[in-house]
C-alpha positions in Angstrom: -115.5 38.7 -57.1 -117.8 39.9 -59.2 -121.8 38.7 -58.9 -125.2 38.8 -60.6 -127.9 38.4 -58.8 -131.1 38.1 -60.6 -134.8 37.5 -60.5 -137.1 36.2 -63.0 -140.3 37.0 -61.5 -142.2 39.0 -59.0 -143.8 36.3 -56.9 -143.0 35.0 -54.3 -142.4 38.6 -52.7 -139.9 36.2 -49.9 -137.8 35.8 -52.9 -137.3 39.2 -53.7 -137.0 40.1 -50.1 -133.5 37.3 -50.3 -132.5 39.1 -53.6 -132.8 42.4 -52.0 -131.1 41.6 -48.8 -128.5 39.1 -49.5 -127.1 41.6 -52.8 -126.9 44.1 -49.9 -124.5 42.3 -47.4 -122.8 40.7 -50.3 -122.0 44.5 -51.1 -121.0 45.3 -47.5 -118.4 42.6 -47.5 -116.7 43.7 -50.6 -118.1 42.0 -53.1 -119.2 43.8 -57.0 -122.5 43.0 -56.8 -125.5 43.8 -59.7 -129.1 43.2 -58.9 -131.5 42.4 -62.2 -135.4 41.6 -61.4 -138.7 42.0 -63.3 -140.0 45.8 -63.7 -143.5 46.0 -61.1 -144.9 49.1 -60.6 -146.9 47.5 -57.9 -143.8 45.6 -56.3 -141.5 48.2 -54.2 -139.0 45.5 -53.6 -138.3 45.8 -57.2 -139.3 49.2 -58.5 -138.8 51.4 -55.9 -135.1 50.0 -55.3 -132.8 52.1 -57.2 -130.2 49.3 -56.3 -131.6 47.0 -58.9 -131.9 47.3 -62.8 -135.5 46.6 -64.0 -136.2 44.5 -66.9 -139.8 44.6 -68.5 -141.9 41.7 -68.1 -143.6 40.6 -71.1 -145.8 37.8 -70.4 -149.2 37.2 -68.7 -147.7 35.3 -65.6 -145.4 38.6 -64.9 -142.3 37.2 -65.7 -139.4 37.8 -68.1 -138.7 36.0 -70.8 -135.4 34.4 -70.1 -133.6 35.9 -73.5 -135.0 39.3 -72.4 -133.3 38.9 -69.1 -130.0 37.5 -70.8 -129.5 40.4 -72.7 -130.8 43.4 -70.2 -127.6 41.4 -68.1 -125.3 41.7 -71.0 -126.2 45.2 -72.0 -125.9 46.7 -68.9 -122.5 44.9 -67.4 -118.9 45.0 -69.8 -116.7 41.9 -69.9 -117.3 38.8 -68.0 -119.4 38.0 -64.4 -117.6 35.5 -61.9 -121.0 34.3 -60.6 -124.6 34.3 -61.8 -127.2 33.7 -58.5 -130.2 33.1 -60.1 -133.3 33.2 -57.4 -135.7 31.4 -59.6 -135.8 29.1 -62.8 -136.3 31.6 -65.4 -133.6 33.3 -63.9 -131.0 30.7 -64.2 -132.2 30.1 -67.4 -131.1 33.5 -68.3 -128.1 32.6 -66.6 -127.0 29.9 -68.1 -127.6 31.5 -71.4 -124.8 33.9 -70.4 -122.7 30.7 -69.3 -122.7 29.4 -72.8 -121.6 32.8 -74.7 -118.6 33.0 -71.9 -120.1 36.1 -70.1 -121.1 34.5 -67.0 -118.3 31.9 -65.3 -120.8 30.1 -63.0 -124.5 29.7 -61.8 -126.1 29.1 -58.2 -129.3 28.8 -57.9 -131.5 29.5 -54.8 -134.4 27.3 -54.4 -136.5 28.9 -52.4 -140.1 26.4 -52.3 -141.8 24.4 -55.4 -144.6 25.3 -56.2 -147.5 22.7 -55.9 -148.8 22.4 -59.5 -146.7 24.0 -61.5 -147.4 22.8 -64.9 -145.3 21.1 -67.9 -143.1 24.4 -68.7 -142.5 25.6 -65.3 -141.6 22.0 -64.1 -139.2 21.5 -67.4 -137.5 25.0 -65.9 -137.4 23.8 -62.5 -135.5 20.6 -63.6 -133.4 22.2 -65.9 -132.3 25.2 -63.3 -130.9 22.2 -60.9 -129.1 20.2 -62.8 -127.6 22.6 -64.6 -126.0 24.7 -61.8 -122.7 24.6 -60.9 -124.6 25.1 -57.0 -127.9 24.4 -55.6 -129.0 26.2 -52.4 -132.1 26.0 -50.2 -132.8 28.3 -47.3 -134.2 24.9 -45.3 -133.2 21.7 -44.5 -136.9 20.4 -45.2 -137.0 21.8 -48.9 -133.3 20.6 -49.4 -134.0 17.2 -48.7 -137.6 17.3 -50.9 -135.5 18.9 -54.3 -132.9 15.9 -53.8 -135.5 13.2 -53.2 -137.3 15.0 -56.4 -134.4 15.6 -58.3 -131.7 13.7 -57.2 -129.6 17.2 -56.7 -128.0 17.7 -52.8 -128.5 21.2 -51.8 -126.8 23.0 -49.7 -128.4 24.3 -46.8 -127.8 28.4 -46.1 -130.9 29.8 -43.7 -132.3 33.1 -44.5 -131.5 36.2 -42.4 -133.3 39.1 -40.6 -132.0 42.9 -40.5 -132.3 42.8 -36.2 -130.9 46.5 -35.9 -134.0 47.6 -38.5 -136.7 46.0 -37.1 -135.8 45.8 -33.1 -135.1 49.5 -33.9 -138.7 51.2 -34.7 -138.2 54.9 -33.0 -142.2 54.3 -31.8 -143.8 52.6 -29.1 -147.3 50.4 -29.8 -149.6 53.2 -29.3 -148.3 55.4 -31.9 -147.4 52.8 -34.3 -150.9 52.1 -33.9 -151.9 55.5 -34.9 -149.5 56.0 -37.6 -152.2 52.8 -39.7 -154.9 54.2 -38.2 -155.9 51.9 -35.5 -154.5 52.9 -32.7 -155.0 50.7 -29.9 -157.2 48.0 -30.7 -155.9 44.4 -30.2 -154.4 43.6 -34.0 -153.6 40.5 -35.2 -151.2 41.1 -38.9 -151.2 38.0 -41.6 -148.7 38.7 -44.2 -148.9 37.4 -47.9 -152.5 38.4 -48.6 -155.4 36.3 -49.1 -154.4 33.3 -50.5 -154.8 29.3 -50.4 -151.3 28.4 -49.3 -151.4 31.5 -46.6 -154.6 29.1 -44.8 -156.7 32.3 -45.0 -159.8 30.7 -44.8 -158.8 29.3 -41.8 -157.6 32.0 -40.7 -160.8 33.9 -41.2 -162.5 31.3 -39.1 -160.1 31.4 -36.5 -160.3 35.2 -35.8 -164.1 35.2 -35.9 -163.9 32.4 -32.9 -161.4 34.7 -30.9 -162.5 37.9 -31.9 -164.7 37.8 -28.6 -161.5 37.1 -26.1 -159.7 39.4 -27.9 -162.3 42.6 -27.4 -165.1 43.9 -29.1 -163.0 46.1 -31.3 -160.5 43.1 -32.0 -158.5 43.9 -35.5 -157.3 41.4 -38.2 -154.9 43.3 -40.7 -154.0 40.9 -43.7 -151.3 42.9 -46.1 -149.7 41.9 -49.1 -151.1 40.4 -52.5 -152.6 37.7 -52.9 -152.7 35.2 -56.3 -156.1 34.0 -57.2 -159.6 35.9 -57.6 -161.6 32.8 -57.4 -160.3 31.9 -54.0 -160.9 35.8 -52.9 -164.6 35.4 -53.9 -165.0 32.3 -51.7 -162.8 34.2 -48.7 -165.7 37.0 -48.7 -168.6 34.6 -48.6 -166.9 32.8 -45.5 -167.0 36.5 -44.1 -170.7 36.9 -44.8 -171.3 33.8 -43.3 -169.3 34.4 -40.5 -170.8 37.6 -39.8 -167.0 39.8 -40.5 -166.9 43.0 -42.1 -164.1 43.4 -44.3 -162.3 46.3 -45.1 -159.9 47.9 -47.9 -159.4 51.5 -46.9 -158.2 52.2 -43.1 -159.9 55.2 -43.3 -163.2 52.4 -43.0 -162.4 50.7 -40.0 -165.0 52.3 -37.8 -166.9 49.2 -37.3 -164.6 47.2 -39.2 -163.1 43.4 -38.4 -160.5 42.6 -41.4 -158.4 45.4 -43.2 -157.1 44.3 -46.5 -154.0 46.5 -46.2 -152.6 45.5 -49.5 -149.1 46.1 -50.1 -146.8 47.9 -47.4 -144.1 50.1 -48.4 -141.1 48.3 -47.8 -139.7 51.5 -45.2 -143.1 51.0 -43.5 -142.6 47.4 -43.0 -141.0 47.6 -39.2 -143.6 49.9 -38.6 -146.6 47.3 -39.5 -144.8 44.8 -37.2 -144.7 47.4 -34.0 -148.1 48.6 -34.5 -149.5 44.7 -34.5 -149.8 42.3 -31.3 -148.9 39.3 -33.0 -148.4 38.0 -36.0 -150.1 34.6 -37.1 -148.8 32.5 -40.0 -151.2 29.6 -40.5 -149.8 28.7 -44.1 -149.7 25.0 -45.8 -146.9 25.8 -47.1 -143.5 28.1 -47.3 -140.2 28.2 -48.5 -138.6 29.6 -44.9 -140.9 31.7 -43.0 -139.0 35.1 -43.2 -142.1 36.9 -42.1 -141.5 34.8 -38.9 -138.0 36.4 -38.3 -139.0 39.8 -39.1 -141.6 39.9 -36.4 -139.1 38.1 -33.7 -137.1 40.7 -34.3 -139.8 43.3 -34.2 -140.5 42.3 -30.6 -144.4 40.7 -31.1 -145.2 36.8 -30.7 -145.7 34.5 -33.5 -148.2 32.1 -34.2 -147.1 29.6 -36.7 -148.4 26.9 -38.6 -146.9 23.1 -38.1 -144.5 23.3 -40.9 -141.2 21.6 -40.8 -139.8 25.0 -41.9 -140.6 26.4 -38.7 -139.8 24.1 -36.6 -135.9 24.4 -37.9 -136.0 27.4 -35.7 -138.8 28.1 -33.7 -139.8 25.7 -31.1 -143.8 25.4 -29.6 -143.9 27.5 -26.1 -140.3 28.5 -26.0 -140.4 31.0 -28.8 -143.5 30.4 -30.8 -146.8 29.6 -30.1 -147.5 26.1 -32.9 -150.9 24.8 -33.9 -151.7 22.2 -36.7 -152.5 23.7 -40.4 -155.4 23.8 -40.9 -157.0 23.7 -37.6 -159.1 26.8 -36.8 -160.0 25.9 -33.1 -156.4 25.8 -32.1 -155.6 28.7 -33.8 -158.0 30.6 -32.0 -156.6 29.6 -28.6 -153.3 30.6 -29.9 -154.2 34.1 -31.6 -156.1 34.8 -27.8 -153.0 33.3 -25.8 -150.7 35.0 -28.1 -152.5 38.2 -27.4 -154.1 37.7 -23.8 -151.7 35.3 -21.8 -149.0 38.0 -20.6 -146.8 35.1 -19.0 -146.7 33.4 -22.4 -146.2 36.1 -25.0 -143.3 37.5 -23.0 -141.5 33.7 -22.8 -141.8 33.6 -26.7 -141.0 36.9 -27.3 -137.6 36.1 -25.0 -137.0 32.8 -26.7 -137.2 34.7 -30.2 -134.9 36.8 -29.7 -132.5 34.4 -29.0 -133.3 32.5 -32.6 -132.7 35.8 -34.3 -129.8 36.9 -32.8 -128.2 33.6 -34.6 -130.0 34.6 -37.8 -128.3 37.3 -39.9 -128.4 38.6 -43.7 -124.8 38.9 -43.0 -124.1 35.6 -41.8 -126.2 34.3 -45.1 -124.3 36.5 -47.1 -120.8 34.7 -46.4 -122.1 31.6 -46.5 -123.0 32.1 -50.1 -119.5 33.9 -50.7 -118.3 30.2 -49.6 -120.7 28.6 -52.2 -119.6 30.9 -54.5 -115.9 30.8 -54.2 -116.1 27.0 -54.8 -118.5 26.7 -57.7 -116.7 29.4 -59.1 -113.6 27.3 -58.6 -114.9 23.8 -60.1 -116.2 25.6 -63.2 -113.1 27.1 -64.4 -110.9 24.7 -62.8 
């Protein structure tokens, strides 16, 4: 069978992390598989991936137009596809351009959250990417049963997966994980996804400032990854002033420092970032699956997540996750410090991950989209 798999835009970076993964296994189980995304020079899940062809983006949001991303697909691939994945709406837009001319035999689309305000064109693609797919997937049951109250369209439901070998496999311990960033031993808490609304980094901010005290006088918050809006950031740093937290950009800095702004990690230094930390803590509003959650299971460090129903479809409060309502910073506080602190209690969720990742594979996800494939491939041309 042969397979596109393509991406219309550089945020969310979860999304990119699917593309990246799922082409990969597809590959290792036999499949012809073609990866297309948006060209970032800041974005190593795209540009630094010499797996996947980059199209120029040419509008201010960062993504392609969808007729740009049509005809990079058809100029770069001879006669016809079988199946066109498309990770986002402009994406399947593209794709189903292809579907029309004959060069592409059907679409699935991966839904992977919606975003919250999206506005009149992006919610006319959104509509338009599920009901006209051959096959709608969601990576949770939670978002699957929103986009068919929404849209009247029944997803199906394939999780997302986590590379266990890669990130169980980090030839360092703590200590010189810690060195290798630059902060050795000091108690670090990691937030991925950058400062941003949705990521409850205000809260989070808050939080750490409560429990920087239990955690030790030299107690580390590393946030990496970008965030989305400079407005928000400005109001971020005057919760720090207030809060008495000096924030940091350069981990050559952190002599004195509370919060490094890491920025983005190279992708090979991800399971690094995971071994050097001492949990990571996830108090978003929202998210499409909580990957981020899997990776550090598998890295061997506690999590601290957020109430969602997303992570609750695998993570359970006290048997492999420590939960606390969104938007709480007092019980985040506790958590980060039992997380941490409570030797009893990290080690019992750190056991009880393990066990939800080991059921949790990109290889697992990959067949199960070879199944969605096989049949929308089947009801389009039959």
């Amino acid at each position: 069978m042969r397979v596109v798999v393509a991406s219309g835009a550089t945020r969310p970076l979860g999304a990119l992390v699917h593309a990246a993964n799922l082409a990969a296994a597809l590959s290792a189980d036999g499949l012809e598989v073609h990866r297309f995304a948006v060209a970032d020079p800041a974005n190593h899940l795209v540009d630094h991936d010499p797996a996947v062809t980059r199209v120029p983006a040419i509008d201010d949001d960062g993504n392609a137009d969808p007729d740009a991303l049509a005809s990079a697909i058809a100029a770069h691939l001879d006669g016809v596809v079988d199946v066109g994945h498309a990770e986002d709406p402009v994406a399947a837009e593209a794709l189903f351009a292809l579907r029309d001319t004959g060069r592409v035999r059907a679409v699935v689309v991966s839904v992977h959250h919606l975003e919250a305000a999206p506005g009149v064109e992006a919610e006319r693609r959104v509509q338009q990417s599920l009901s006209g797919a051959d096959a709608v997937v969601c990576c949770s049951q939670w978002w699957a049963d929103r986009v068919e109250r929404e849209f009247t369209v029944a997803p199906l439901v394939i999780p997302d997966g986590v590379d266990i070998t890669r990130f169980a496999g980090v030839p360092v311990d703590r200590h010189d994980a810690g060195r290798r960033f630059g902060w050795d031993d000091r108690p670090t808490i990691l937030a991925l996804g950058g400062v941003q609304p949705r990521k409850g980094s205000r809260v989070l901010l808050e939080a750490f400032a409560r429990a920087r005290a239990r955690l030790g006088p030299d107690a580390l918050l590393v946030i990496a990854g970008i965030g989305e809006r400079r407005e928000f950031h400005a109001v971020w740093q005057e919760d720090a002033d207030r809060l008495g937290v000096r924030i940091v950009t350069d981990p050559a800095d952190l002599a004195g420092a509370d919060v490094l702004e890491l920025g983005v990690v190279a992708n090979d230094d991800m399971p690094y970032l995971y071994r050097a930390c001492d949990a990571l803590v996830t108090p978003s509003t929202r998210e499409g699956f909580g990957l981020v959650a899997l990776e550090a299971a598998a890295s061997g460090i506690p999590n601290v997540l957020s109430d969602l129903p997303v992570f609750a479809e695998h993570f359970t409060d006290e048997q492999s996750c420590l939960t606390v309502p969104a938007g709480d910073s007092g019980s985040l506080a506790f958590g980060i410090v039992r997380a941490v602190r409570e030797t009893a209690v990290r080690a019992h969720v750190i056991a009880g991950a393990r066990t939800v990742v080991a059921g949790l594979t990109w290889q697992d996800c990959a067949r199960g989209y070879a199944g969605v494939y096989a049949r929308a491939l089947a009801t389009a041309v039959g």
